[in-house]
N, C-alpha and C positions, 0 to 999 in steps of 0.2 A: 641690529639683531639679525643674524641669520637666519635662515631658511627652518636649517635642524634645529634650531633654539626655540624661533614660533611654531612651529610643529610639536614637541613636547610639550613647550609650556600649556598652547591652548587643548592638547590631547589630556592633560593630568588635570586642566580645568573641568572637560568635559567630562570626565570621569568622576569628579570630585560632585560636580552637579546632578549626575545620574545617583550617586549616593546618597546625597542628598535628598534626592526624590524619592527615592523607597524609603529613609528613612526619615521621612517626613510626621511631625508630630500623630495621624490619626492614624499611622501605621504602628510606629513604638512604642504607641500605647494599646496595641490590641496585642492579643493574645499569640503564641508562636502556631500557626496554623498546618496540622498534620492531615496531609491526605495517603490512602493508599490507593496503589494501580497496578490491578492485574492485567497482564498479559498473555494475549493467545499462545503465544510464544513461549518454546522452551530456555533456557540459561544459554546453551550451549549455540545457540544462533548469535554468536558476537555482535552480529549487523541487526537484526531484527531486535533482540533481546538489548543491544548494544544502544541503540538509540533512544529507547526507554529509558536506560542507566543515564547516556549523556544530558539526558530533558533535566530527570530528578535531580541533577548534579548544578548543571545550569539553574535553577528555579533557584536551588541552594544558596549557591553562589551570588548571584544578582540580589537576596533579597540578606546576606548576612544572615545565613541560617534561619530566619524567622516563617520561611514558606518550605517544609520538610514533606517530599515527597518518596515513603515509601513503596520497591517496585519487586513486584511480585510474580515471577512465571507463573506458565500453564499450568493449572491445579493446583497450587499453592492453597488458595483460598476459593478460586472456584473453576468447575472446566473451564477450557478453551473459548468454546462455543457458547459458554453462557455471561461472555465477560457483560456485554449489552444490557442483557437481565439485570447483573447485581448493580450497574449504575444507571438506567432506572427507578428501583426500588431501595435506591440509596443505602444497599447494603454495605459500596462502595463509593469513595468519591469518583473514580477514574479508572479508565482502561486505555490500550495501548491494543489495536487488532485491526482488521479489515475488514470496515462496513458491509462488505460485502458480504460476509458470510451468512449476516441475517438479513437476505430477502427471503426467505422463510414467512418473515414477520409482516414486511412489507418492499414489494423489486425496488423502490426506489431509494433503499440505504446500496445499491450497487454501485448507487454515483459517487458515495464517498470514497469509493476504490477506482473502479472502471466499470465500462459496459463491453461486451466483446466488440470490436473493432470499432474502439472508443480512442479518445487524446491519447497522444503520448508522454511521458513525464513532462519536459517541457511544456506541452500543451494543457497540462494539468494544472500546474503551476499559473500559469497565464491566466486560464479559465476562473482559476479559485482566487488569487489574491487581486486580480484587473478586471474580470468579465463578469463579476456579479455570482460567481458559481459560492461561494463562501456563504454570500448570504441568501441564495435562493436551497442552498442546502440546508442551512439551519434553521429558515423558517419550517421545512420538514423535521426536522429533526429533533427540534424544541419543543414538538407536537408530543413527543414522547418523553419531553420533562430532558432532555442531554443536546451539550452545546457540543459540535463536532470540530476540532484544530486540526490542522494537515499536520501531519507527522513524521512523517518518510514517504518516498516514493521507490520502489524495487528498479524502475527501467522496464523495459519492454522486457519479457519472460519467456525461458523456453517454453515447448508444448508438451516436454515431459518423456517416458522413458515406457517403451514398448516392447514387450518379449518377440512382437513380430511384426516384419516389415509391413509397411502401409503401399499398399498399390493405386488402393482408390477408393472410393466411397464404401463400397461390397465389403472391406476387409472391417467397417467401422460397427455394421450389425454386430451384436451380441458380444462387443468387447466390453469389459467392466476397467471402468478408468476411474482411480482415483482423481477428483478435479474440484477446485473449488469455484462462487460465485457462480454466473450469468451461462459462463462456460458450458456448463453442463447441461442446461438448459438446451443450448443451441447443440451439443451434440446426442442431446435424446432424440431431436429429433430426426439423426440420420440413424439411428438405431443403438447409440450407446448406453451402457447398461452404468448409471453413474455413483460416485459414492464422494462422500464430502469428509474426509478422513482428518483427526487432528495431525500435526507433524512426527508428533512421538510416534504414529503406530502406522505410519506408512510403510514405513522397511517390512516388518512383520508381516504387514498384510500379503504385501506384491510377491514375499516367501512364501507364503502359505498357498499363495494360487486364489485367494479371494478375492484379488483383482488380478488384470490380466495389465494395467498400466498404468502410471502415474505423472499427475504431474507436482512441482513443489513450485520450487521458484525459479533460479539463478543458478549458473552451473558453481558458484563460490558453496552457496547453501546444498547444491544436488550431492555434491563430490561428501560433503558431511554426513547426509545420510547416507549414503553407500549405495546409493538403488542401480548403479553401472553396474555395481556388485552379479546383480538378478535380470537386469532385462538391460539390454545391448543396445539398441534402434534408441539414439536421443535426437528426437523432431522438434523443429522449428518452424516457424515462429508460433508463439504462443499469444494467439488472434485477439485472444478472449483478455488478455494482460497486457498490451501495451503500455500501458504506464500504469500499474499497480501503484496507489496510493493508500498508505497508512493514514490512521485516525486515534488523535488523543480524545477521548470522549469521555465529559465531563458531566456530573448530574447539574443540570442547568443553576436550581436552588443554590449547590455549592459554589458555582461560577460565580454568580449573579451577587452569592455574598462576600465573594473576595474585595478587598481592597483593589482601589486603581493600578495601585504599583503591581502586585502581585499579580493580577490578572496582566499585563506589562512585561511582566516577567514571565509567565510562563507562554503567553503568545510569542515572544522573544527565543525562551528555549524552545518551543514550538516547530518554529522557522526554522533555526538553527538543526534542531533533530530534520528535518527534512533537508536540508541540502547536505548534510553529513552521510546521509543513507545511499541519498544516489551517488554519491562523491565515492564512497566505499566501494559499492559494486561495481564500479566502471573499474574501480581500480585493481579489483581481485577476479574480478570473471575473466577476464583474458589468459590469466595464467589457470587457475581452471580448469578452463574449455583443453588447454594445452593439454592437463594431467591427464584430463578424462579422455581423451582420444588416443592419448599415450598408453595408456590403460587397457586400452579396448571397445572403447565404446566406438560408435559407428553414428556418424553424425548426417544426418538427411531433413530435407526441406521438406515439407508436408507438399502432398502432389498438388497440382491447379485445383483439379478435380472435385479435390476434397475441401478448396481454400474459396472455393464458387458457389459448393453445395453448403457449406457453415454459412457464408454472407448471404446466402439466397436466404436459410434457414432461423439467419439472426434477425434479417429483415421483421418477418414473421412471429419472431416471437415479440421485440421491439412494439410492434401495434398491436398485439393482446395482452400486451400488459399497459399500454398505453389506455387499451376499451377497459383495462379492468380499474386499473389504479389514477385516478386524476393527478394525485404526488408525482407517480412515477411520467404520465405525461408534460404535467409540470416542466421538470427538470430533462425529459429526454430533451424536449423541444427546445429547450435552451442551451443545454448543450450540443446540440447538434446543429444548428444554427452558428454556435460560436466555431464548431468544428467545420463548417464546410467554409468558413473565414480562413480557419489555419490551414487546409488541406491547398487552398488554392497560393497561400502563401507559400508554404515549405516547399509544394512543388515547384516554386521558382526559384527559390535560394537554396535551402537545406537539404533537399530530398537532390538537385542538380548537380551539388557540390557533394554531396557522400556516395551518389552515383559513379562520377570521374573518380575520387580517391579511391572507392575500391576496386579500380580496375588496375592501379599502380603500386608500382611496388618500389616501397620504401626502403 
């Protein structure tokens, strides 16, 4: 038998066996199980909105239509900001958003996304499916009745779009920046005036003049909403987002009552939604960044100044939410423990070799 023949043969095996598994007797005889999942997220974010569609698709798929996951943009069924709430109170099975948004409720749903000058995607990834971060999350998490699944990850994030240049700390007083998570936190304290804006109504706003700056995500996603459109100054790097991670979040009861295969399956499309997101944006921000500079925009590093006085000031907030929240202590310490492991690593491999490549030219 050759090569490509046992290759096929025991690939249509293991295929045959994996069908077998979902459709195993105490699965086809249960019921077709329909869940719905709202997202923070509008339609029109392909990548964001898009990973969402590939999960419900996959879960489809893998289980022979029996596990039907309807998916729902922002407002659909409920705000943005309130996806959390409805799968909690099981008004929903599921949501598709970034934990982030509700430290409102409690700072340490920040780690399902990022903390500012937190892992980067990679290190995220590391953190959550090898270092123990998955399940020292969801014993948090579970406390409010919702299993958290990683679900995308954006990459490391601009810092967003400014109608006026940044000189130094002085310029940050009494600026109104749209921003989300941990972020904004660390920049009140140099004097920013902050607001946590859904996606649909950023453009409007940074028109109207009720912010003076925004940030979103990704130059793929900035160039969509048009904000080059309104303020010119796009700053880098976005401290607070290094590896922005998404969250499928599930009402724990509903998890708990799936079947083995099903829950299988949608950890499956899970993973899969997560390496597809970051895969996406490496592969469309490039060109992008291209448009929008071509465009007009005017592309600038955030000064030292400003990149010393946020780390001084995240420090700081970091250990008052640590004295306030034992959860969110919990989990800083742990990750940041596992972080000062990868920082000493990537400085030798990763961070030496993206250094040399960006000083040549290909």
């Amino acid at each position: 038998m050759s090569r490509r023949e046992f290759l096929a043969k025991t690939g249509a095996a293991a295929v045959a066996t994996g069908a077998a598994a979902v459709a195993a007797p105490a699965i086809a005889q249960s019921d077709v199980v329909r869940w719905r999942c709202a997202s923070s997220f509008p339609k029109g974010f392909d990548t964001l909105f898009g990973t969402l569609e590939l999960i419900a698709r996959r879960v489809n798929q893998l289980t022979g239509g029996r596990f039907q996951i309807s998916t729902h943009a922002a407002g659909e069924i409920v705000p943005p900001f309130a996806v959390l709430d409805a799968v909690e109170k099981g008004t929903i099975e599921a949501n598709h958003t970034a934990p982030y948004y509700f430290i409102g409720k409690d700072p340490a749903w920040a780690f399902g996304t990022c903390i500012p000058y937190g892992l980067n995607a990679r290190q995220m990834n590391a953190w959550w499916y090898h270092g123990d971060g998955e399940k020292v999350f969801n014993e948090f998490s579970r406390k409010s009745g919702v299993v958290n699944l990683l679900a995308g990850n954006t990459g490391s994030q601009m810092a967003g779009w400014f109608k006026k240049e940044l000189k130094g700390v002085a310029d940050l007083k009494g600026l109104k920046f749209r921003i989300g998570g941990m972020g904004g936190q660390v920049l009140s304290k140099l004097g920013v005036v902050t607001q946590q804006i859904p996606a649909g109504e950023i453009y409007s706003a940074l028109e109207k003049g009720t912010i003076d700056a925004a940030e979103f995500t990704v130059p793929y996603d900035d160039e969509r909403l048009g904000l080059n459109k309104i303020a010119k100054f796009y700053y880098y790097p976005g401290f607070w987002e290094g590896g922005a991670a998404l969250g499928f979040q599930v009402n724990a009861k509903a998890y708990d009552a799936l079947p083995d295969g099903y829950k299988a399956a949608l950890q499956a499309a899970c993973a899969e939604g997560n390496a597809w997101m970051q895969a996406k944006y490496d592969t469309v921000n490039p060109q992008a960044l291209k448009r929008l500079i071509a465009g007009g925009a005017v592309l600038r590093r955030f000064p030292k100044s400003i990149m010393d006085a946020s780390f001084k000031a995240n420090e700081e907030l970091m250990a008052e939410n640590s004295a306030k929240s034992p959860e969110f202590k919990k989990l800083f310490d742990h990750m940041r423990a596992f972080h000062r492991d990868q920082q000493a690593w990537f400085r030798v491999a990763e961070g030496s070799f993206d250094d040399f490549m960006a000083t040549q030219k290909l």
